[in-house]
Structures are given as C-alpha cells and as structure tokens.
C-alpha positions, 0 to 999 in steps of 0.5 A, spaced: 500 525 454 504 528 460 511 523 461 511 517 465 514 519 472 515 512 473 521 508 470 519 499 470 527 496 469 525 489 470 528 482 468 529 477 464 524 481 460 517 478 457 517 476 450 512 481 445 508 475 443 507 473 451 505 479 452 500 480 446 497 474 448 496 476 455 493 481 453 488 476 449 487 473 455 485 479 460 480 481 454 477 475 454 476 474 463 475 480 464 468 479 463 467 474 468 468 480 474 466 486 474 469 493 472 474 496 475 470 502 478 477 504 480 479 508 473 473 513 474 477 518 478 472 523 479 465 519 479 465 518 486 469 524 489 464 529 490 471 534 492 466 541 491 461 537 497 468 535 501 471 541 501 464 544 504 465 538 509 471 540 511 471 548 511 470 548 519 476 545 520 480 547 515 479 554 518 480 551 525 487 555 527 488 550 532 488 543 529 495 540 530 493 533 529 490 529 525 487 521 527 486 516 523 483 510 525 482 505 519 486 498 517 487 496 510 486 501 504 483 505 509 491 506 512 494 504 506 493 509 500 492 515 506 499 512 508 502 512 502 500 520 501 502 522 509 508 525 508 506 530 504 501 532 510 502 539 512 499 537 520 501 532 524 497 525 523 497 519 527 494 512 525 492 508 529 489 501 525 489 497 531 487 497 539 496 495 540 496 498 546 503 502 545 501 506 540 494 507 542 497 510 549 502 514 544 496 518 540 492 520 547 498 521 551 501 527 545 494 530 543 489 534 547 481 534 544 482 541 543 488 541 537 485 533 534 481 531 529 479 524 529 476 521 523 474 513 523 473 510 517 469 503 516 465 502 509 461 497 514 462 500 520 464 491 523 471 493 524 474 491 530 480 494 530 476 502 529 470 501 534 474 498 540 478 504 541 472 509 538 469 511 544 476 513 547 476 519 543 468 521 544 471 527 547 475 529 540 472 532 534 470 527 530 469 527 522 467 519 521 467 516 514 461 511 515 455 509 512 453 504 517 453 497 521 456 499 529 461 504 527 455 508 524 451 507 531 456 510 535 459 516 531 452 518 531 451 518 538 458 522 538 454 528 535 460 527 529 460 530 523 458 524 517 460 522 510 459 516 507 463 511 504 461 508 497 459 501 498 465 499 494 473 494 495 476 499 500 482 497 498 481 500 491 476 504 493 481 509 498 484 513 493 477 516 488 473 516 495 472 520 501 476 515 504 483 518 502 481 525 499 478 527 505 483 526 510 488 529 505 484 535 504 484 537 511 492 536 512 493 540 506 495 535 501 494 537 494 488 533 491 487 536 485 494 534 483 494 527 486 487 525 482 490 528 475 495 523 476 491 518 477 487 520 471 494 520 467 496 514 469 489 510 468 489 514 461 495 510 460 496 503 462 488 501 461 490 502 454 491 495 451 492 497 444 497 491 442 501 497 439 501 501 445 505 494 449 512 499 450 508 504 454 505 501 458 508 498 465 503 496 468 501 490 463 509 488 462 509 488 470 503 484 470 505 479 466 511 478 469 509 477 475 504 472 473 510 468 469 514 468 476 508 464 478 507 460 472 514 458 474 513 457 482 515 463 484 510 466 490 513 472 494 514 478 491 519 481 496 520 489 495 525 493 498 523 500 498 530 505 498 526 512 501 521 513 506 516 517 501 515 510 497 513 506 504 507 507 503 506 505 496 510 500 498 505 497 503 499 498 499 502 495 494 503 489 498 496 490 501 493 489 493 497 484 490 496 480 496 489 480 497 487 480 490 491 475 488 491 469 493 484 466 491 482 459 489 489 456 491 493 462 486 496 469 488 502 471 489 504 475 496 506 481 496 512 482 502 517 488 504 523 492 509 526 498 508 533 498 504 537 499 505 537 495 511 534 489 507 541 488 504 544 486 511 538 482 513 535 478 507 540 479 501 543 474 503 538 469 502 536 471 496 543 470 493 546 464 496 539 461 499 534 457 495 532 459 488 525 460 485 520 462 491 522 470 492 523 475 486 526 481 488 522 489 487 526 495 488 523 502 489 527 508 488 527 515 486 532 520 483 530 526 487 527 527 494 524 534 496 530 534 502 538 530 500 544 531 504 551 533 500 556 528 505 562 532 507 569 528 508 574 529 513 580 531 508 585 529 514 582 522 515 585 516 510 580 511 508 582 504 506 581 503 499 573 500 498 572 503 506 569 509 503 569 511 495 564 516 495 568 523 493 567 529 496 560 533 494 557 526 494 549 527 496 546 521 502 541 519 495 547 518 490 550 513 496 543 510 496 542 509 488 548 506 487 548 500 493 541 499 490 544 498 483 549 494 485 544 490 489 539 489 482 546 487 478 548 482 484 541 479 484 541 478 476 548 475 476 545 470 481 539 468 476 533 472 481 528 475 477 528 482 480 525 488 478 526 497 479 520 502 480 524 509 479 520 515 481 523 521 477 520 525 482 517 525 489 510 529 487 503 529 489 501 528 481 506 522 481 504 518 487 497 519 484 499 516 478 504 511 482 497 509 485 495 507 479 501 503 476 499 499 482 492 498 482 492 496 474 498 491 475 494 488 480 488 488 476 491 485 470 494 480 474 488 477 476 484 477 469 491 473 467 489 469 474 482 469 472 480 470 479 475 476 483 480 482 484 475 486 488 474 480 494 477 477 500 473 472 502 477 469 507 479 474 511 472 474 515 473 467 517 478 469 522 474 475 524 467 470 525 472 467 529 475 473 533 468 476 535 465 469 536 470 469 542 469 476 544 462 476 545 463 469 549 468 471 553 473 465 551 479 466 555 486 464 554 486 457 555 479 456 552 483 459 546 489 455 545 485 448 546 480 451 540 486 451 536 489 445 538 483 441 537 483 445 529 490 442 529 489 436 530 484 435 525 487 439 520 494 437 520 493 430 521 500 425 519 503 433 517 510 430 518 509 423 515 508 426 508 
C-alpha cells in the first residue's frame, strides 16, 4: 500500500474500544441501505469510450474555454480538481445574473466548449440558462428528462450519466472524468488514488483501526453529534483545498441531515476565518461547532518573503526571519489557532496534504466519501438520498409555471409561517 498522502490530527482523540464498537455498529446497519457503488472506481468509467468522445476536442487548437453548467456534485468534485486544469474553466451552478453575463461577455462560440450535466435532466438552474449557449459546441452529460430534450435539438455531442447519487457518483463517472479529460487534467492519477484510498479506508479490520482515518474521523464526528455538537465548521488554509473543502460540505451535509439527525457541513477561507469567526468560536458559546483545518506542506507554487533590512519591526509585529516562505507564515497561525481551540476546550481537527497531486486529491476524494458513509451507517440513515431537497424545487417550479409574482410569493409564505410557527416566541 502507497503512503497516506493525508495526515488525520484531531482531538480529543476517540478511545480504541469506541472505535471497535463503531465498527460493529456499521457492520451491522449497513445492511439496511445499499452498497456504496462509490468504491468500485473503474465499473462505470468507461475512460477508453470517453477519450474516443472527447478526441475532437482534445484536438481542437482553439478550445480556450471550458463551461460547466452543473450544481451539487456535478460542481463540487470538478470544483475540487479545477485548478489542475491546463484551460480555462467557467462554472456556472445557477442563472446569478453576475456570473452568467461574465461567462458570455469573456467566451466566444468559437474557443468554448459547453458541457451541461444533469442525471435527470429537471435541474433548473442547467436548463434555464442552456439555451443561451445554443450557439456553443455542446458536450452534454445527460440521460434524460428536459435537459435531454434540448441538447438533442441542439445537435449536441451526448454521454450519459449513470442513474447513481451525483454527489457520490461525480467522481468514478462521466460526470467528472470527462470535463477533467478535456482540460488536461491527469485522470489516470486521480483514479489511482482514489483506488488506494478505497483500498485503504474501507478495511474494517479491528487491527487495521490506526490506519484508517476515515473510520476515526467518522466516529469522531458522530461523538460531537452524540454531544450536541452540529456544525462542522472547515477552514481551508490554501485555495487548492477549497473545493475539497466544498465537497466535503456538500456530502456531510446532504447525507447526514435525515430524519432529525446529521450534522452540517459549513466553511470560509483561512486565514481570513481567523479575523471573522475565530473569536466566537473561542470565547462564544460552546458546544455546537467543532473546528476542521485544512492545510498542505507543499503547493506547486510558494513565495520566499523578503524583509527590508532597514526597517525595525517591534518585536511580535513581524517575527518571520528572512527566507521565510508565504506558506510557512500560513502553517504557523494555523497551528497556532488549532493550539488556541483546544486550550479552550473546542474539539478540532487537521487535514494535512503532504502533497498538492492529481493522486492525492483522488485519495482525498475518498477519505471524504468513506467518512461520509461510515458516518451515516453510525447514524443508521440513507447515505445516498436527499429527499427533502425536492420540496423547495416542487415549490420553485409550481410557482414558475403559474407565473406567481412577488407579492403572491411573500403572501405563500406568510400563510406557511402562520401555520408553522405558531406560539414560536411564547415557548
């Protein structure tokens, strides 16, 4: 087995036996949904066919821009991978007006690739804005419902989308490999770690319980919910672990938060954290958010700081020494945050890269999803759905397609309010 190319710190740190009873206890719910499909990294990436796909526009001298219309895991895992990209990509999750105007006024039909991508093809925000980009070469991930309609009567290139949890899914499917492909991403790598990483983590061998970070991390997090704990708030010390970080979000949240349980997933960047929210966390109230930092050793690009030798620093003003690098300054406010956070008596947490790679986001990818899993087979709830997510879109579309103005729209919800929020203040 390759080295971990992530390093798990957190505290307090769970008890061997907690964790040889978690482990009983994911053994015995995980029965009761079903298997993560999410391990098998090779079943539904068909990269030989996706390669055949893409050939006209890997060849294509042109293409300058990639746009990615997606929302949820469709963003996220791309997200997470982008800033290995050798072109330039645009996201679009939503018709935000600011953004979307950005992306049509910096790309021309002519150096752009668009690639929608909806699993059921009823997305709102992909298939609003869809048609403004008739004019673009289109590769559409999609299998069917509206979206399918439209990119067909775009004459789009088409490859579908298994009928899988996106947000699980993004990362062994079309749905990630095939805009990562295109912007000269290094797929190859970024499976083999996510291989590795499965390898690793989905042993529950009592005796491999010191390896295995994604089980410890799991029950740490469904002990901080056993103690009322229920915001896992990260903050991310480099820009190349954001979109980790949101993915990561993304799946604790959606995964968790059935059935009264679940813990959400929440972030901002670090070090500007430390100017916004770090004091609430240590001299606030106690027991509802547990700190996760997010770090890395190396980056593929640093800085050596260069003092001027004729300026006098107070003392505690700037201690860093000459041939200082930008990175170094980071780690050490956040180690010293960490230390700040436990002398306070927060639970918190660090995740280490030791290196910023294809194969160790790949393998990042799946320390976040086992975690995720495990974490609900600990909470014994479905992993893979988010059920209550299509409430608000019923309630969007039913209000779209009856043309409900503002002022029908704000009396909707007074009447639910009234309703729901009875007697609120007098409890």
């Amino acid at each position: 087995m390759p080295e971990n190319p992530l390093e798990l710190e957190y505290y307090p740190i769970v008890p061997q036996e907690l964790l040889k009873r978690a482990i009983d206890k994911i053994n015995e719910n995980k029965s009761h949904w079903d298997e993560p499909f999410f391990m098998d990294v090779y079943g539904y990436a068909d990269l030989a066919h996706f390669k055949e796909i893409c050939t006209p526009f890997l060849e294509d001298p042109s293409l300058k821009n990639l746009i990615i219309l997606g929302t949820g895991g469709s963003y996220q895992t791309m997200k997470a991978l982008s800033l290995f990209a050798k072109k330039k990509i645009h996201f679009l999750y939503s018709s935000r007006p600011h953004e979307l105007s950005e992306v049509l006024f910096r790309t021309l039909p002519s150096d752009s690739l668009v690639i929608p991508i909806s699993r059921g093809g009823k997305t709102i925000d992909v298939n609003s804005i869809l048609p403004l980009f008739k004019e673009y070469k289109i590769l559409a991930l999609s299998s069917q419902g509206p979206m399918n309609d439209m990119v067909k009567k775009f004459n789009a290139t088409i490859l579908p989308v298994p009928d899988l949890s996106g947000r699980f899914a993004a990362s062994v499917c079309s749905v990630m490999l095939v805009p990562a492909l295109i912007s000269g991403i290094k797929v190859e790598q970024v499976q083999k770690g996510l291989e590795d990483g499965y390898a690793l983590y989905k042993n529950l061998d009592k005796s491999n319980i010191d390896l295995n970070s994604a089980l410890q991390f799991a029950v740490y997090a469904y002990h901080l919910i056993k103690k009322g704990y229920r915001n896992i708030f990260s903050m991310p010390y480099s820009q190349w672990l954001e979109g980790l970080t949101g993915l990561f979000v993304q799946e604790i949240s959606e995964s968790t938060g059935k059935e009264g349980n679940g813990i959400l997933g929440t972030y901002q960047a670090a070090p500007l954290c430390q100017h916004s929210v770090l004091e609430l966390l240590l001299g606030g109230s106690k027991g509802h958010t547990s700190p996760l930092l997010w770090t890395t050793l190396q980056e593929p690009t640093d800085v050596i700081l260069k003092h001027d030798g004729d300026v006098n620093h107070q003392e505690g003003e700037n201690p860093m020494q000459e041939g200082s690098t930008a990175l170094s300054v980071v780690n050490y406010q956040l180690d010293a945050t960490f230390q700040a956070l436990l002398e306070q008596k927060v639970p918190a947490s660090k995740l280490t890269f030791k290196s910023i790679t294809p194969y160790s986001f790949g393998f990042s990818i799946a320390f976040i999803q086992t975690t995720v899993y495990y974490l609900c087979m600990l909470l014994d709830v479905n992993w893979s759905s988010n059920p209550m997510v299509n409430v608000g879109k019923k309630i969007c579309n039913e209000a779209i397609k009856s043309k409900l103005d503002r002022n029908q729209r704000i009396n909707n919800r007074i009447e639910v309010a009234i309703k729901k929020f009875d007697n609120f203040f007098n409890d």
